[in-house]
N, C-alpha and C positions, 0 to 999 in steps of 0.2 A: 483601489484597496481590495485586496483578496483575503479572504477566512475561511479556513480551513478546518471543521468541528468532528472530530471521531467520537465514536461512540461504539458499544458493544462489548468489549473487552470484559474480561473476567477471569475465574477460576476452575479451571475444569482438570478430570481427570486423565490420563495418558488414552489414547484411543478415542477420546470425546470431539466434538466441533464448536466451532465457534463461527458466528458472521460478525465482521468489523463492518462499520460502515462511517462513510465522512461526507459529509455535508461539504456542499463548495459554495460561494459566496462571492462572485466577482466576475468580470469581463470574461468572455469568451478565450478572448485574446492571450489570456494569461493562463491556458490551461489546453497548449496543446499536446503536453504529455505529463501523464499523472501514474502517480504509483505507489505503492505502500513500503515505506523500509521498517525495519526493525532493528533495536539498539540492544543487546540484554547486559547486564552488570558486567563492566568493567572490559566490556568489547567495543568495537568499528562498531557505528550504524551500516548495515549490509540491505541490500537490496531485495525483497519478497518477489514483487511481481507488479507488473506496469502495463499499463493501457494508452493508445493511441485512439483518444476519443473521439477523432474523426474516420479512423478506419476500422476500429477494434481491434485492430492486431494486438498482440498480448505477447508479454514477455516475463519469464517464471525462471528463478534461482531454480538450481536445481536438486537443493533442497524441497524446494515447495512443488517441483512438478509434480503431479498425480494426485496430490494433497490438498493441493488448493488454488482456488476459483477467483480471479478478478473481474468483474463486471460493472457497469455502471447504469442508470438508467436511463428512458431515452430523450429527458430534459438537459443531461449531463448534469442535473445538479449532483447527485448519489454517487458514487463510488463505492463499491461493498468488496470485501475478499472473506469466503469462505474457504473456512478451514476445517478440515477434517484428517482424522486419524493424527490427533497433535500427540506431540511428542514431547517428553521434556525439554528439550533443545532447542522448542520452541517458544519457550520463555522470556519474554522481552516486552519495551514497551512498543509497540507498534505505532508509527506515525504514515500521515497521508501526506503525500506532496504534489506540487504540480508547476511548471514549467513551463514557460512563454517559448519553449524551443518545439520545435516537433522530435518525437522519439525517436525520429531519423536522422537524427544530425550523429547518434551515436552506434554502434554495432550493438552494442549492450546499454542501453542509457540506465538501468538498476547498477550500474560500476561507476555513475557518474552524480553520486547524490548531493556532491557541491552545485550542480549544474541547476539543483532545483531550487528556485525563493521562495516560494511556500511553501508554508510546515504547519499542520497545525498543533496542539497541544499535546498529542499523542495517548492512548490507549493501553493500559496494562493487561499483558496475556500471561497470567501462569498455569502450568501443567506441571502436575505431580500425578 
């Protein structure tokens, strides 16, 4: 059984920051690739940015490159993605996932957010 708890989320304004962060809760096993998507009203859930908890490698929409930060701690339980210089556009509920695949089974695994079975309850970001 895997749980998946975000937390952080809030209301800020256009050029502010914000840190998400999700608590993981389960086997190792089930968490070889982990990432944050985001859903905003009435769009796709799109892909933020993802971590390969065994190598760190990272991978960033390219919306969020230069903007924001995924990292994790070095228990792997934490998962955080700072955000900075938000934009309206970055509006949405932001959810934490993670994947019993490694992030190498895809070129892009942030284009493959069916591929992930945990989710957890997700995070609201607004920016005006």
């Amino acid at each position: 059984h895997v749980q998946l708890v975000e937390s952080g989320g809030g209301s800020v304004q256009a050029g502010g920051s914000l840190k998400l962060s999700c608590l993981y809760d389960g086997y190792t096993i089930h968490r070889k690739c982990m990432a944050w998507f985001r859903q905003a009203a009435g769009k796709e859930r799109e892909g933020v940015a993802g971590i390969s908890p065994g190598t760190g490698i990272t991978y960033y929409a390219e919306s969020a490159k230069d903007r924001f930060t995924i990292s994790q701690d070095d228990a792997w339980q934490m998962l955080y993605l700072q955000m900075n210089d938000l934009k309206p556009g970055d509006t949405a509920m932001y959810y934490c996932a993670a994947t019993g695949l490694t992030c190498f089974t895809w070129d892009d695994p942030l284009s493959h957010p069916g591929d992930f079975n945990s989710w957890g309850q997700g995070t609201q970001v607004t920016v005006s």
